[in-house]
C-alpha positions as a Markdown table, in Angstrom:
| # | Residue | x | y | z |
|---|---|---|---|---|
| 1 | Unk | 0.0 | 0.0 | 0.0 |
| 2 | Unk | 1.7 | 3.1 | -1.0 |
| 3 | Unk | 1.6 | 6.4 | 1.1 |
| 4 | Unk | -0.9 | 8.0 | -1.0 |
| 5 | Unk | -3.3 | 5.7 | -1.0 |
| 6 | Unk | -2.7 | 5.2 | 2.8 |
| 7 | Unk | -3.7 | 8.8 | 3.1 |
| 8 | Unk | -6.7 | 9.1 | 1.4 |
| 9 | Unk | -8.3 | 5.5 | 2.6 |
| 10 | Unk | -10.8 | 5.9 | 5.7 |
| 11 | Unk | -9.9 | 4.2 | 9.0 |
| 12 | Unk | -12.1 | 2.7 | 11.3 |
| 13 | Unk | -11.2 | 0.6 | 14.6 |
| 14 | Unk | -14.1 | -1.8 | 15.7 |
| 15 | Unk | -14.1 | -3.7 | 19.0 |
| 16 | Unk | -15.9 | -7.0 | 19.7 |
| 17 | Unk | -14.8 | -8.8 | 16.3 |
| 18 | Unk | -14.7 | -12.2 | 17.1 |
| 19 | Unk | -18.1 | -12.8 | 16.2 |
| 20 | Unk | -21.0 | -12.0 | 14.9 |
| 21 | Unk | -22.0 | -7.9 | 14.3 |
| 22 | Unk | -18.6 | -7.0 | 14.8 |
| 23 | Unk | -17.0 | -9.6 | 12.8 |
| 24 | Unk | -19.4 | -9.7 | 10.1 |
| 25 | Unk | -19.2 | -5.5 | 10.4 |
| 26 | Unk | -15.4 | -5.7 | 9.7 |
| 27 | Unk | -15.0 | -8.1 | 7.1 |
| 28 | Unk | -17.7 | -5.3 | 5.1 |
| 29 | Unk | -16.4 | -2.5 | 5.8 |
| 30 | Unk | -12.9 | -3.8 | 4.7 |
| 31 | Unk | -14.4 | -5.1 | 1.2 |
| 32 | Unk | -15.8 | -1.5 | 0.7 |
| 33 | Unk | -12.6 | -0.1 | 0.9 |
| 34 | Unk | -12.1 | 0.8 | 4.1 |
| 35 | Unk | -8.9 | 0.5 | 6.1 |
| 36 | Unk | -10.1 | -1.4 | 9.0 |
| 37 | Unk | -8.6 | -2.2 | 12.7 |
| 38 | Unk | -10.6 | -5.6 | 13.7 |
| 39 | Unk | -10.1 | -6.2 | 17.5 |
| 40 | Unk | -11.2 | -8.8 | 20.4 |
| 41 | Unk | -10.5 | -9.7 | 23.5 |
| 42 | Unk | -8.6 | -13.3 | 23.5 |
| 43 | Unk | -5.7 | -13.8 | 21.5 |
| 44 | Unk | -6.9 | -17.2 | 19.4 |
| 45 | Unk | -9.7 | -15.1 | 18.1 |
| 46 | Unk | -6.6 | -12.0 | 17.3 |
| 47 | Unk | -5.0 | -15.0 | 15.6 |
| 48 | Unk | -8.4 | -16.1 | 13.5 |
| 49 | Unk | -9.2 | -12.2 | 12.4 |
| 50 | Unk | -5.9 | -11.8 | 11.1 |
| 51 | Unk | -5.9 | -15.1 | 9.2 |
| 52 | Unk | -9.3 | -13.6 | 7.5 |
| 53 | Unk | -6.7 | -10.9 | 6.2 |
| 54 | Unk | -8.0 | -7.9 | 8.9 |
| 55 | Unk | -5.4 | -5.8 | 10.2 |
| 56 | Unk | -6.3 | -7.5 | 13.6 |
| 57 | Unk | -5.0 | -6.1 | 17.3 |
| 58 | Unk | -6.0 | -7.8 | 20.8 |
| 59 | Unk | -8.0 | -5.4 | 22.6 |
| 60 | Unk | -10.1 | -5.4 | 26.1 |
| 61 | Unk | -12.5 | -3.0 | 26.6 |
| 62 | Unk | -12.7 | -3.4 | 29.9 |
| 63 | Unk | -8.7 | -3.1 | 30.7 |
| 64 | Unk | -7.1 | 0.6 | 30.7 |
| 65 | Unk | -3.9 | -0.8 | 29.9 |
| 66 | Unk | -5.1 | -2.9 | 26.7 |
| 67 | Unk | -7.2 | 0.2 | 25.3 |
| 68 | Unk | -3.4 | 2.3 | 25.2 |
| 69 | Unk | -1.6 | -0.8 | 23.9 |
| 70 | Unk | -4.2 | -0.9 | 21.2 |
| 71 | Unk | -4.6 | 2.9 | 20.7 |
| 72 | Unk | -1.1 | 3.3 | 20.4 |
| 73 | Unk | -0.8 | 0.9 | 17.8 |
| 74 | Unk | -3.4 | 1.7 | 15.9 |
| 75 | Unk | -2.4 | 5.6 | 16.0 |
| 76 | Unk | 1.7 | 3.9 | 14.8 |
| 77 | Unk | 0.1 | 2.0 | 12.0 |
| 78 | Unk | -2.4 | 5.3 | 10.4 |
| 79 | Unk | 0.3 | 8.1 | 10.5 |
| 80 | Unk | -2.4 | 8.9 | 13.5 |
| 81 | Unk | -5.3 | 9.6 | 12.0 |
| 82 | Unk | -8.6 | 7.4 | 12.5 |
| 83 | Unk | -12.1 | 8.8 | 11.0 |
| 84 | Unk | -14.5 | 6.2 | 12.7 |
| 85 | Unk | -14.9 | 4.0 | 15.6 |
| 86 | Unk | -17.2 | 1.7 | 16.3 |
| 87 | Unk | -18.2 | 0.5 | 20.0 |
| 88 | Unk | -19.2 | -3.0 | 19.6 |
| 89 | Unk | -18.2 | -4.8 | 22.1 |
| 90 | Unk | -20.3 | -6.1 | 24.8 |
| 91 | Unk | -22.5 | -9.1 | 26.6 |
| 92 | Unk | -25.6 | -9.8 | 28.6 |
| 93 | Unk | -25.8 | -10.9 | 31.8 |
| 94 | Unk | -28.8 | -12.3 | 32.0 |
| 95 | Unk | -31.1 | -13.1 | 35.5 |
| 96 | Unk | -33.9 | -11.1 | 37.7 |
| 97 | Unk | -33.1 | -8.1 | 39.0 |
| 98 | Unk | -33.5 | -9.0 | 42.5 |
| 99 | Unk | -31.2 | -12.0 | 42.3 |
| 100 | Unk | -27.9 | -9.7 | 40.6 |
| 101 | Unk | -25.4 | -9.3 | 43.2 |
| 102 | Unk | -23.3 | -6.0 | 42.7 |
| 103 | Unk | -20.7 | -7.5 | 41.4 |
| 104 | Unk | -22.5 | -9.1 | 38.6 |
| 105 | Unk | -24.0 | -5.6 | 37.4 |
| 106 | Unk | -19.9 | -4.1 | 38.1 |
| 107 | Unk | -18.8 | -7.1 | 35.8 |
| 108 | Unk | -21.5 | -5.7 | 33.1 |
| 109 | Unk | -21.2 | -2.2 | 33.2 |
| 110 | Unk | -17.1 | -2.4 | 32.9 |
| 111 | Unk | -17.3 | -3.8 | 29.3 |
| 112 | Unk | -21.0 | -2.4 | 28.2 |
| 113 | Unk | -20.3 | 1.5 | 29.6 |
| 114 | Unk | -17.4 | 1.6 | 31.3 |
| 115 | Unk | -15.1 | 0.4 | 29.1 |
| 116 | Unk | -17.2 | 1.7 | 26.0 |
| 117 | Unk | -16.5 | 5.2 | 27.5 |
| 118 | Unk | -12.8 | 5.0 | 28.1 |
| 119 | Unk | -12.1 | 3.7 | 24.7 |
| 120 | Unk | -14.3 | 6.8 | 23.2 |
| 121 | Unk | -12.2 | 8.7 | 25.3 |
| 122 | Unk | -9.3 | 7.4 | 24.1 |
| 123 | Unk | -10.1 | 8.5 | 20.5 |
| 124 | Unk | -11.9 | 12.0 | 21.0 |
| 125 | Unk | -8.7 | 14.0 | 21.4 |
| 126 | Unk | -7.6 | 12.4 | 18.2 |
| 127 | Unk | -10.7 | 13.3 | 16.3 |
| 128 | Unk | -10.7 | 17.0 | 17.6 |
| 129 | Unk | -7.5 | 17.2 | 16.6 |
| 130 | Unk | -8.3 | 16.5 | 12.9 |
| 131 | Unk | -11.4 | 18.1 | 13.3 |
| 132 | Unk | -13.8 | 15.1 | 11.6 |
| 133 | Unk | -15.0 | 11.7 | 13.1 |
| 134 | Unk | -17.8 | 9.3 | 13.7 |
| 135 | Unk | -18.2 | 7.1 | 16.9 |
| 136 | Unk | -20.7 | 4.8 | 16.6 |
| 137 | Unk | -22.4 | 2.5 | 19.5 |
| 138 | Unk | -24.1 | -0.5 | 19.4 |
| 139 | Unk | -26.8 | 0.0 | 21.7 |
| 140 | Unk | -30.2 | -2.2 | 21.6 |
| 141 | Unk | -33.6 | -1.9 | 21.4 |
| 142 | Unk | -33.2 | -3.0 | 25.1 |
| 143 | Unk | -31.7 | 0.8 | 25.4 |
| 144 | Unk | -35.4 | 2.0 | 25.3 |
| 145 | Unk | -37.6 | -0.9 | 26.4 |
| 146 | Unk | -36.8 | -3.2 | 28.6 |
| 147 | Unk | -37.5 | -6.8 | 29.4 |
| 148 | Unk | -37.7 | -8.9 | 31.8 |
| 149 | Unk | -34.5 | -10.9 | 33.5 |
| 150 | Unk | -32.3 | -8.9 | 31.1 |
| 151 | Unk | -31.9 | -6.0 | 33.9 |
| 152 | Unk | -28.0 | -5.7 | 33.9 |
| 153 | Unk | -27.9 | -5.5 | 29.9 |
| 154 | Unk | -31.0 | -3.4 | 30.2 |
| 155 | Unk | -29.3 | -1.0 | 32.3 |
| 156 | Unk | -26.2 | -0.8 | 30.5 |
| 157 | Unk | -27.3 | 0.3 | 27.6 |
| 158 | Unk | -29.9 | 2.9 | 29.0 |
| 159 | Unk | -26.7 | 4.2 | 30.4 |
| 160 | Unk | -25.2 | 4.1 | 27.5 |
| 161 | Unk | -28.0 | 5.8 | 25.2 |
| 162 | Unk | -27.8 | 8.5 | 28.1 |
| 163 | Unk | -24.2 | 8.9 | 27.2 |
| 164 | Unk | -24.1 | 9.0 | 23.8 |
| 165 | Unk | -27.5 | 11.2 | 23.8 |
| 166 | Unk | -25.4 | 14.1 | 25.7 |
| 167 | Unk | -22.2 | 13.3 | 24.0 |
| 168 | Unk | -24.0 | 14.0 | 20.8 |
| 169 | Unk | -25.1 | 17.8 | 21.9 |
| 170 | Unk | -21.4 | 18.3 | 23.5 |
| 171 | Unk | -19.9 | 17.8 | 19.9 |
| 172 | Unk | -22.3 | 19.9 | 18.0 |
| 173 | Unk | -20.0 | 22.3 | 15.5 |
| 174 | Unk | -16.4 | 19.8 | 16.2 |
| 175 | Unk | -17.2 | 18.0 | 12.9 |
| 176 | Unk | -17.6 | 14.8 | 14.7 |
| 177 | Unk | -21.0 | 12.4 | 15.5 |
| 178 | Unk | -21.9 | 10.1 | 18.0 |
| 179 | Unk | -24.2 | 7.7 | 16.5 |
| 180 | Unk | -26.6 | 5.1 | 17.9 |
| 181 | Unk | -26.8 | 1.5 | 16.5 |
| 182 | Unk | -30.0 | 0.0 | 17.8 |
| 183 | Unk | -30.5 | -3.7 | 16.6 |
| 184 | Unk | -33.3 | -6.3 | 17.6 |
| 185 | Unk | -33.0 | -9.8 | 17.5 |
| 186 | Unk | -30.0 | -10.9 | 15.2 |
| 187 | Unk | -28.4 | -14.0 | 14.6 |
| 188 | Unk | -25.1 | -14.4 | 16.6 |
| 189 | Unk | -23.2 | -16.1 | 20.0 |
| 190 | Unk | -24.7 | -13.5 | 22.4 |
| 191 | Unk | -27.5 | -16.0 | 23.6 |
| 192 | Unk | -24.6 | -18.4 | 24.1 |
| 193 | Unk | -22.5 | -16.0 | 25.4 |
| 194 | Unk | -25.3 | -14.8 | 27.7 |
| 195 | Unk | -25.9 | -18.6 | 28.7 |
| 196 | Unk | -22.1 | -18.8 | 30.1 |
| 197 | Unk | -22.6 | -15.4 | 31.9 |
| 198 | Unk | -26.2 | -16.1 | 33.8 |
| 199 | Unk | -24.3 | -20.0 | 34.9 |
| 200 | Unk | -21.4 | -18.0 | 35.8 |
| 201 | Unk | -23.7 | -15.2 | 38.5 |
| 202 | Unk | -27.2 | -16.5 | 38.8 |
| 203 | Unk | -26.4 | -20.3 | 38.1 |
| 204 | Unk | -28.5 | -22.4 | 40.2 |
| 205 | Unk | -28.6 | -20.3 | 43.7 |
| 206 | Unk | -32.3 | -20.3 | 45.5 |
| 207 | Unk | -34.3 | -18.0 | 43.9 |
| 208 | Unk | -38.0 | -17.5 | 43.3 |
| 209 | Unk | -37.6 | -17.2 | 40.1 |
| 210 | Unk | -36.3 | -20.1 | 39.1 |
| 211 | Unk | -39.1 | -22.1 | 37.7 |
| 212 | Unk | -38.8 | -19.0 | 35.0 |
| 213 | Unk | -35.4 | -19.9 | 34.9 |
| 214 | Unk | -35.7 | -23.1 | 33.1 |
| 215 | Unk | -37.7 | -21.2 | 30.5 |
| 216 | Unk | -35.0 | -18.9 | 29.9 |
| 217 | Unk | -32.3 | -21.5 | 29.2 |
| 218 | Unk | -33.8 | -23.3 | 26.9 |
| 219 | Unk | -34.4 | -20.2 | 25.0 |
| 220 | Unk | -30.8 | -19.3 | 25.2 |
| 221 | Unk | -29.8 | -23.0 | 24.1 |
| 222 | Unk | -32.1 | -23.0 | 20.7 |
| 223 | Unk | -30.3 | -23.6 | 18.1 |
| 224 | Unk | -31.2 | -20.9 | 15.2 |
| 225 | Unk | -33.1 | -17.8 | 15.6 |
| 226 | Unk | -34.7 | -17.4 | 19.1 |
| 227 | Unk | -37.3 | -14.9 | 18.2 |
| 228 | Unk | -39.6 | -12.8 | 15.7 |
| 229 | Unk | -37.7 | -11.1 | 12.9 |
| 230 | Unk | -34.5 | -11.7 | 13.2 |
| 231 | Unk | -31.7 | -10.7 | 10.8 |
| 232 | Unk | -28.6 | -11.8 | 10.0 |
| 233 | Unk | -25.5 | -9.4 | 11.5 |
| 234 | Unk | -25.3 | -7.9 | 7.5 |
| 235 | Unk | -28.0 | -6.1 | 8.7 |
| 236 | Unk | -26.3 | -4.1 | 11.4 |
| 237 | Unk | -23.1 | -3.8 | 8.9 |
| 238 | Unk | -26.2 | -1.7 | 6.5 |
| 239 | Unk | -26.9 | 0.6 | 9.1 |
| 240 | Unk | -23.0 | 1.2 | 10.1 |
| 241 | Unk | -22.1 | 1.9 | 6.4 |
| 242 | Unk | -25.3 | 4.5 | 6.5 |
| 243 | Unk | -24.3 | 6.4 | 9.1 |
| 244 | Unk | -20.7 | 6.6 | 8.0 |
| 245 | Unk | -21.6 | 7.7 | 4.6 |
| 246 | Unk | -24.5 | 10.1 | 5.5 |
| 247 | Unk | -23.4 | 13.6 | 5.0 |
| 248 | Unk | -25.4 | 14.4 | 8.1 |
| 249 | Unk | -25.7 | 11.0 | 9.9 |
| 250 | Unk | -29.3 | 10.0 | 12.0 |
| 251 | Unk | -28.7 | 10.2 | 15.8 |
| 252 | Unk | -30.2 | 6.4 | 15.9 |
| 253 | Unk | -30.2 | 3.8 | 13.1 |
| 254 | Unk | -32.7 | 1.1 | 14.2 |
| 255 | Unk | -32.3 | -1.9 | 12.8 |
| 256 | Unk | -34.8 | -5.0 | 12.5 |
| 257 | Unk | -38.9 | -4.7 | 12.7 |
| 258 | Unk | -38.8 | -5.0 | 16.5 |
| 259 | Unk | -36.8 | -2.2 | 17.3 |
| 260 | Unk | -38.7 | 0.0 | 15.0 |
| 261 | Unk | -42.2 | -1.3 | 16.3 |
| 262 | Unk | -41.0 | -0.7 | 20.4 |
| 263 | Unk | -39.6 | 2.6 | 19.4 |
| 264 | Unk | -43.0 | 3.8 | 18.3 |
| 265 | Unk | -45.3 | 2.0 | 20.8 |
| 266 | Unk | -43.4 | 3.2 | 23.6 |
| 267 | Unk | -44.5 | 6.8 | 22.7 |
| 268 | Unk | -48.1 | 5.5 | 21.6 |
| 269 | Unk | -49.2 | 2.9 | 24.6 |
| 270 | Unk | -49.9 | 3.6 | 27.9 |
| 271 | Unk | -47.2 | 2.1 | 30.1 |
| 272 | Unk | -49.1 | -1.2 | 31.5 |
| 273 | Unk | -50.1 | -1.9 | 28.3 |
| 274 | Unk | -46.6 | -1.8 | 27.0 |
| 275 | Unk | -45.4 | -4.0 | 29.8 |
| 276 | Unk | -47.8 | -6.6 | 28.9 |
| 277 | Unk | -46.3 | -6.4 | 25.5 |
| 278 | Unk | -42.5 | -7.1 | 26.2 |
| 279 | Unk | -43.5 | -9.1 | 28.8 |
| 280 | Unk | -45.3 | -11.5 | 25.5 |
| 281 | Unk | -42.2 | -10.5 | 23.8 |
| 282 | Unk | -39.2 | -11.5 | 26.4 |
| 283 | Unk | -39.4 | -15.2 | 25.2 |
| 284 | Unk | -39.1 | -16.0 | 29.0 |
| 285 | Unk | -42.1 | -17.2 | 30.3 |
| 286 | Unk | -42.3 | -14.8 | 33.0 |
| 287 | Unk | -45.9 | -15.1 | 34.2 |
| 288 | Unk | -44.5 | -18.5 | 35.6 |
| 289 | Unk | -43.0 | -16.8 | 38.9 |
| 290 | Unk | -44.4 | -13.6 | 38.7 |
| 291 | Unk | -47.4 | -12.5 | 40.7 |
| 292 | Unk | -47.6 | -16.4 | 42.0 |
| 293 | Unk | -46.5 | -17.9 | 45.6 |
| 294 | Unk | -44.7 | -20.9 | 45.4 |
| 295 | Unk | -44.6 | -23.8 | 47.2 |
């Protein structure tokens, strides 16, 4: 790659690329023609990213010291330029509210906000300096209606659409955007990811919930799509390549038929109403705990 050409391709560094949106997301952006820094935490899946040809770096969200290691790297390798970023790392950890201990919701909030927020802070000096860049976020439609035993992801990204919401109006006139991703149901290891997590901090400790429970893991164990309307993670890579190319990017991209039906009814329904919906929704079974006494 000569010099010139370096100069004039568009950078982007993406966390979360082992899988799924972020992997899919990478591999796209690349064949388009950007110049793209694919990261993840564990260093097999550093080893399979950069076997796919991505200019692949180990990065963890949730550790200071990796986000300078990787910044400082990926600053050495563009002359230190870098137009977008894309926060896309993250997990569920699932379980009823009442049964997440705090470190269970400190464990969440490291990598979903936390570590989201350092690594935008990492990049924002660079991006003022240049005067031009897009951060983008890969929120949810659980960002703006929640469901039930989903609390701790629930909560992280509310936090995290509060964030970006004021980080928005703070840049207004730099020449950069903070963007919202908000996908629905798509296809890809969080509900297995999400399985490991709940085993790992609600497991199998006394809880009244736990008839509701044994709904929710076999939900997370189907194989294939575990819901309504799901898409395929090419659909999240359509809305990232939107809001980089728009000239004046959306402050939300909603992606799949759930998000854009919840995003509505929320404003529309009366709030009980809307409850009984997500509750139908969730997948979970709820109305086996809730409401009765057992034994």
């Amino acid at each position: 790659m000569s010099q010139a050409v370096d100069v004039l391709q568009r950078k982007i560094l993406i966390s979360g690329c082992s899988s799924g949106i972020g992997y899919r997301t990478a591999l796209g952006l690349q064949a388009s023609g950007w110049r793209v820094f694919a990261t993840a935490r564990n260093a097999g899946d550093v080893t399979m990213l950069a076997g796919e040809g991505l200019e692949a770096l180990q990065l963890d969200v949730a550790d200071p010291a990796s986000i300078k290691r990787c910044m400082a790297e990926v600053l050495a390798r563009s002359n230190g330029k870098l137009d977008a970023l894309f926060n896309n790392a993250g997990f569920g950890v699932p379980g009823a509210v009442e049964d997440l201990s705090m470190d269970a919701m400190r464990h969440q909030f490291e990598t979903n906000v936390f570590g989201t927020l350092a690594l935008t802070n990492a990049v924002l000096p660079l991006m003022r300096a240049q005067g031009h860049g897009r951060i983008l976020f890969n929120s949810s439609v659980l960002g703006f209606a929640a469901m039930p035993y989903r609390g701790a992801y629930n909560a992280s990204k509310y936090a995290l659409e509060g964030l970006v919401d004021t980080l928005r109006q703070e840049l207004i006139g730099s020449g950069l955007h903070a963007i919202l991703i908000e996908p629905g149901p798509i296809t890809s290891r969080f509900r297995v990811n999400a399985q490991a997590q709940f085993e790992q901090w609600v497991g199998d400790a006394a809880s009244f919930h736990q008839p509701s429970y044994a709904a929710m893991r076999a939900r997370l164990a189907k194989v294939g799509p575990a819901a309504p309307f799901t898409l395929p993670p090419e659909a999240v890579l359509a809305a990232v390549e939107r809001a980089l190319a728009a000239r004046r990017p959306a402050a939300r991209y909603r992606v799949t038929v759930p998000t854009r039906a919840f995003w509505y009814l929320k404003r529309w329904l009366p709030t009980a109403l809307l409850d009984r919906i997500l509750l139908a929704a969730s997948g979970d079974e709820p109305g086996i705990s809730y409401g009765r006494k057992q034994g």
